[in-house]
Backbone as a printed PyTorch tensor [residue, N CA C, xyz], in Angstrom:
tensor([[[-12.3950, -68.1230,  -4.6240],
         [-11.8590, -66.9720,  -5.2860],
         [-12.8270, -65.8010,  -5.1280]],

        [[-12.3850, -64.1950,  -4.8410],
         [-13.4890, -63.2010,  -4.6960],
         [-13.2920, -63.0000,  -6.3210]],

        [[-14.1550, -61.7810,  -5.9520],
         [-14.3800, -61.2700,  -7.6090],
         [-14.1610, -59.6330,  -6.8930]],

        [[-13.5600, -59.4700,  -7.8860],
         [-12.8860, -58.1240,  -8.0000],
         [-13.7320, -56.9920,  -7.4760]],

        [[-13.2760, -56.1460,  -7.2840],
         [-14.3470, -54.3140,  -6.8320],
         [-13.9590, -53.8650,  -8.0850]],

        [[-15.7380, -53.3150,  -8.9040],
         [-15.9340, -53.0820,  -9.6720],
         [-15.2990, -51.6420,  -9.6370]],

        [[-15.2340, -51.1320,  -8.6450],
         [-14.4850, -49.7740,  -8.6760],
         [-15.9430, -48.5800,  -9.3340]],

        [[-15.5810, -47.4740,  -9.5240],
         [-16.3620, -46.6020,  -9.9900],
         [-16.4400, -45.9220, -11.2060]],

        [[-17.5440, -45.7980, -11.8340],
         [-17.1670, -45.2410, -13.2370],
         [-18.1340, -44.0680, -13.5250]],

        [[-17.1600, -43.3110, -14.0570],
         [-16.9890, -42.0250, -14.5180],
         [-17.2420, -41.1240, -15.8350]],

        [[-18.6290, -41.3430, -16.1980],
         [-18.4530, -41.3580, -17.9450],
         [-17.7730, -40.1090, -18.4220]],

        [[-17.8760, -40.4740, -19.6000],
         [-16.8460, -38.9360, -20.3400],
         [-17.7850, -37.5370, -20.0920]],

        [[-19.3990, -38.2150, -20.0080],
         [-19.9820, -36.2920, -20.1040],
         [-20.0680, -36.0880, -19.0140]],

        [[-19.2540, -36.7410, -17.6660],
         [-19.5250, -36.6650, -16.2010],
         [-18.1580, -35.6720, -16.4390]],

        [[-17.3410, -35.9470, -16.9900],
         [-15.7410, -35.9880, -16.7920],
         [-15.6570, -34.2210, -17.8010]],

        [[-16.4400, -34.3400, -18.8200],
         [-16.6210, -33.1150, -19.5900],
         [-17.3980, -31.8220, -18.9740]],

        [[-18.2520, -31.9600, -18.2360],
         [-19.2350, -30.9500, -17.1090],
         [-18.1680, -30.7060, -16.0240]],

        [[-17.5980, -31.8160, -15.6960],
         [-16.8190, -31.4710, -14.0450],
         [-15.3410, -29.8900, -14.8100]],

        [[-14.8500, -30.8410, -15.8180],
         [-13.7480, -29.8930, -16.5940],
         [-14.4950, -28.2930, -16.8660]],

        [[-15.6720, -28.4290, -17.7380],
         [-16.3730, -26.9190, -17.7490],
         [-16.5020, -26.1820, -16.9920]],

        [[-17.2900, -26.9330, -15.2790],
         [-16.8080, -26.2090, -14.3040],
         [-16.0840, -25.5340, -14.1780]],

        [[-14.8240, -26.3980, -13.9970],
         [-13.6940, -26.0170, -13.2500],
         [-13.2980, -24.7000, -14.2650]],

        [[-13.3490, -24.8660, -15.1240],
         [-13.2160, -23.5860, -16.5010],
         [-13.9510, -22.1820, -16.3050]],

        [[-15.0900, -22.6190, -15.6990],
         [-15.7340, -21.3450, -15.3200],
         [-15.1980, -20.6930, -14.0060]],

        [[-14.9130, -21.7990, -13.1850],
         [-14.6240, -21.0500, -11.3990],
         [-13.0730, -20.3000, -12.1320]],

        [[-12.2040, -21.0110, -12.7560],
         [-10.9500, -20.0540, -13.1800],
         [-11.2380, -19.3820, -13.6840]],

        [[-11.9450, -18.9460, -14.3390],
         [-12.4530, -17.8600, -15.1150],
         [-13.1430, -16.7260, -13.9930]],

        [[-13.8510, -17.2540, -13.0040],
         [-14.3780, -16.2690, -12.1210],
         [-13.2560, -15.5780, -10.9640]],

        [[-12.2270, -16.7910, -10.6930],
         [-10.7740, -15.9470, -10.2680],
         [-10.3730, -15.4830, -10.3920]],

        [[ -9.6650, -15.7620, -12.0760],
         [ -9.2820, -14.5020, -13.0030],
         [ -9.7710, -12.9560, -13.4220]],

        [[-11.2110, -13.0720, -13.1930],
         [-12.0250, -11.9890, -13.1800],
         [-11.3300, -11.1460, -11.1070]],

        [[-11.2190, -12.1750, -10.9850],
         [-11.6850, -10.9960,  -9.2290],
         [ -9.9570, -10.7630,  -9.1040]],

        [[ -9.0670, -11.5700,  -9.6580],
         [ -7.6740, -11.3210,  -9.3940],
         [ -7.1450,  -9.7970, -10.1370]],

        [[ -7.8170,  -9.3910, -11.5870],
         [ -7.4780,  -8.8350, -12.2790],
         [ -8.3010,  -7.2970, -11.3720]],

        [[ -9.0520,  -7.5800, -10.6370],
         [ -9.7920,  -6.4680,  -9.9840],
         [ -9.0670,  -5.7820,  -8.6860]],

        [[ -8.2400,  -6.9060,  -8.3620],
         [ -7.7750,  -6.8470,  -6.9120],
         [ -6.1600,  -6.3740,  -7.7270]],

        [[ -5.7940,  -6.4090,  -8.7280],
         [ -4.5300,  -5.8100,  -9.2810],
         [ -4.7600,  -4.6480,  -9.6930]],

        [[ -5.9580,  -4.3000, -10.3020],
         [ -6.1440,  -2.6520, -10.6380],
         [ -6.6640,  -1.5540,  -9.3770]],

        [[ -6.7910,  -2.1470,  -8.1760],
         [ -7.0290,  -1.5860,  -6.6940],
         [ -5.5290,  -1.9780,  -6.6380]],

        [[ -4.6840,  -2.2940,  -6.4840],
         [ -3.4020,  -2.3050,  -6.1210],
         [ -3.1810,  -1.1580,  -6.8750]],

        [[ -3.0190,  -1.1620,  -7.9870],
         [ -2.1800,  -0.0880,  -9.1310],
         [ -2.6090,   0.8620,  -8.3290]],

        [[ -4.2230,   1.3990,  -7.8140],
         [ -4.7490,   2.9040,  -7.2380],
         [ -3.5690,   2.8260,  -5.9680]],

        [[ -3.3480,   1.6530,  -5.1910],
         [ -3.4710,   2.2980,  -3.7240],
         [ -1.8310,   2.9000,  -4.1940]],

        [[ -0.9780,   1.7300,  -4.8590],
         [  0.3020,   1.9460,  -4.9400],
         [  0.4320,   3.4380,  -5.4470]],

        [[ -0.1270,   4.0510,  -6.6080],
         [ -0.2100,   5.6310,  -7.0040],
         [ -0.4150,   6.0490,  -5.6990]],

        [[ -1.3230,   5.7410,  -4.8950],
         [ -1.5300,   6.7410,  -3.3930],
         [ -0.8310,   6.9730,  -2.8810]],

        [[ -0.3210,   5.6580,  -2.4570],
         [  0.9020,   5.8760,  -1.6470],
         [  2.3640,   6.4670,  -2.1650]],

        [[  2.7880,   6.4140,  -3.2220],
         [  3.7640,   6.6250,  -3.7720],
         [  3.3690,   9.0630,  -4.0490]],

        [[  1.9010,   9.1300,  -3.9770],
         [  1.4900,  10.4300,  -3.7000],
         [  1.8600,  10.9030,  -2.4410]],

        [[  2.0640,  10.3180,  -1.5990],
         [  1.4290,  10.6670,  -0.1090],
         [  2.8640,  10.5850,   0.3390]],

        [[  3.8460,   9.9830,  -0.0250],
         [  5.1370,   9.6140,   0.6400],
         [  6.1320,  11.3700,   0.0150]],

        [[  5.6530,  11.6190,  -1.5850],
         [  5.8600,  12.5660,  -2.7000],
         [  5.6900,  13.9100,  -1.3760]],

        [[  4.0710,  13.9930,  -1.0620],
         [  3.5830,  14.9430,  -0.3420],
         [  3.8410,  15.1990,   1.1910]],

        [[  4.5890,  13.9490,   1.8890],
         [  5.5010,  14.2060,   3.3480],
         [  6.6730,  14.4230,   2.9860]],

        [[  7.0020,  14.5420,   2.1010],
         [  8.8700,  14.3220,   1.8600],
         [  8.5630,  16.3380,   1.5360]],

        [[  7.6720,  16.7500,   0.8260],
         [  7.9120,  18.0080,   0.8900],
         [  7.6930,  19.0740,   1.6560]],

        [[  6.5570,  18.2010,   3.1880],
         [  6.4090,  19.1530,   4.1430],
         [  7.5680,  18.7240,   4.8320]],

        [[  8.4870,  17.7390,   4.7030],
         [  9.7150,  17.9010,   6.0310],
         [ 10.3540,  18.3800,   5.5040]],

        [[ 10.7250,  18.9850,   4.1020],
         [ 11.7330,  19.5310,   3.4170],
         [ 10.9440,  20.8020,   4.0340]],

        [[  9.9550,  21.4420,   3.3950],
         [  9.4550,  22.7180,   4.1990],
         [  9.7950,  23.5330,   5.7190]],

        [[  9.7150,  22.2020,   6.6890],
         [  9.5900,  22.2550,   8.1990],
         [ 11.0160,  22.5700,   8.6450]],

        [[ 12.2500,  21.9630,   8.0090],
         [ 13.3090,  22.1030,   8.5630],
         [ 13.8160,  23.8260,   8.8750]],

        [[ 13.4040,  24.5640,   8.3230],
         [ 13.7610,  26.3410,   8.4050],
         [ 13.0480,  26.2800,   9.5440]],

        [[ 12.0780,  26.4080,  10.5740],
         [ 11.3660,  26.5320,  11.2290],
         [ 12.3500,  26.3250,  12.9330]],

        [[ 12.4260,  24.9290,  12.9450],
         [ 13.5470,  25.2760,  14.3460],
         [ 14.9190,  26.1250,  14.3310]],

        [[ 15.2800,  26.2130,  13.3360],
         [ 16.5370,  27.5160,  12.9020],
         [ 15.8030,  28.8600,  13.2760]],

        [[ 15.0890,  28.9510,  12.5430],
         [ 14.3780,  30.7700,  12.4920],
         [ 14.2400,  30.3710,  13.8110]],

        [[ 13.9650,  29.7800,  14.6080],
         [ 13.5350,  29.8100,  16.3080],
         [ 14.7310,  29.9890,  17.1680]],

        [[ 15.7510,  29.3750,  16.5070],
         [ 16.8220,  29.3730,  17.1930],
         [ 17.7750,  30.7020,  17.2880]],

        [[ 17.3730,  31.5100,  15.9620],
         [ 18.0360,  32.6540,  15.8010],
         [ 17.2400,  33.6340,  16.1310]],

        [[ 16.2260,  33.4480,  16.3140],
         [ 15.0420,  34.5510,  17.0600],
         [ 15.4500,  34.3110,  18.2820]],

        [[ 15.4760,  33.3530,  18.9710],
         [ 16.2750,  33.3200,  20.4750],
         [ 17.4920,  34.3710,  20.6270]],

        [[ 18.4960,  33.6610,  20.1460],
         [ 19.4910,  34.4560,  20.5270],
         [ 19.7330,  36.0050,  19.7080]],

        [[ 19.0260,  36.2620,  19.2170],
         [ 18.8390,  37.8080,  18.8980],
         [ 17.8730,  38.2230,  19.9510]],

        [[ 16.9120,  37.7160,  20.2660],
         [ 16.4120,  38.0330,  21.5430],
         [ 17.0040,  38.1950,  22.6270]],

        [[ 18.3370,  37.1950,  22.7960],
         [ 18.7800,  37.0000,  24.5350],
         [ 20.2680,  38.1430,  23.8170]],

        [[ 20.3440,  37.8300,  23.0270],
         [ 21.6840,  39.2350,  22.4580],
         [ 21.2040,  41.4200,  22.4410]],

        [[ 19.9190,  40.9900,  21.9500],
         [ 19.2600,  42.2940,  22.4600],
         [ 19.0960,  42.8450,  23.8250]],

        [[ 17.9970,  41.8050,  25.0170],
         [ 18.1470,  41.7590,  26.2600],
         [ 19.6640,  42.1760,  26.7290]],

        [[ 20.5720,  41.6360,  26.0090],
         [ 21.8700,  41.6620,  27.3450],
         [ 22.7820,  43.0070,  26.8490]],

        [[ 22.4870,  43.5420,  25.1140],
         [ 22.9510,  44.8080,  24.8250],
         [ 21.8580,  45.9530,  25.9620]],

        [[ 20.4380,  45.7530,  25.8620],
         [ 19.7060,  46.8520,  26.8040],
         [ 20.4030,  46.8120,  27.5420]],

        [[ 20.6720,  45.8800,  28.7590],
         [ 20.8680,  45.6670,  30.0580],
         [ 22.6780,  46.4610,  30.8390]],

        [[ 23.5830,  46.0750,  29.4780],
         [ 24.8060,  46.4660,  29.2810],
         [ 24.6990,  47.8210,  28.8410]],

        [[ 24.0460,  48.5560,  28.3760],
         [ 23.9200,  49.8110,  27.5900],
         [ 23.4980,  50.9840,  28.7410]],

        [[ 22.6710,  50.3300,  29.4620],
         [ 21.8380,  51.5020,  30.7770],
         [ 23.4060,  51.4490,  31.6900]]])
């Protein structure tokens, strides 16, 4: 007959230190997670600035190829009144 494997043992203040650990490393996650959410909150304000601040230069920009377009043909409408007029 064998005799059994004593297997390994684990006392309770082995089992109470390993748990504290682990209590502290979550605790040091929780610290860097809550850091990495208040750098989110900044970038998201940024961006939500920056999208605010292109949306009002293309609202701005759109007059710009018009006025060009009507400066043209008041230009090529002037030219062809001189030209018709002599």
């Amino acid at each position: 007959m064998t005799t059994p494997d004593p297997g390994v043992y684990i006392s309770p203040a082995q089992t109470y230190q390993e748990v504290r650990d682990l209590a502290k490393a979550v605790g040091r996650i929780e610290a860097k997670l809550d850091g990495i959410l208040d750098e989110t909150k900044d970038i998201r304000s940024d961006i939500a600035d920056h999208e605010l601040r292109i949306r009002t230069l293309e609202r701005a920009r759109w007059p710009l190829p018009t006025i060009g377009v009507l400066a043209g043909v008041a230009g090529a409408a002037t030219g062809a009144l001189a030209l018709f007029v002599r």
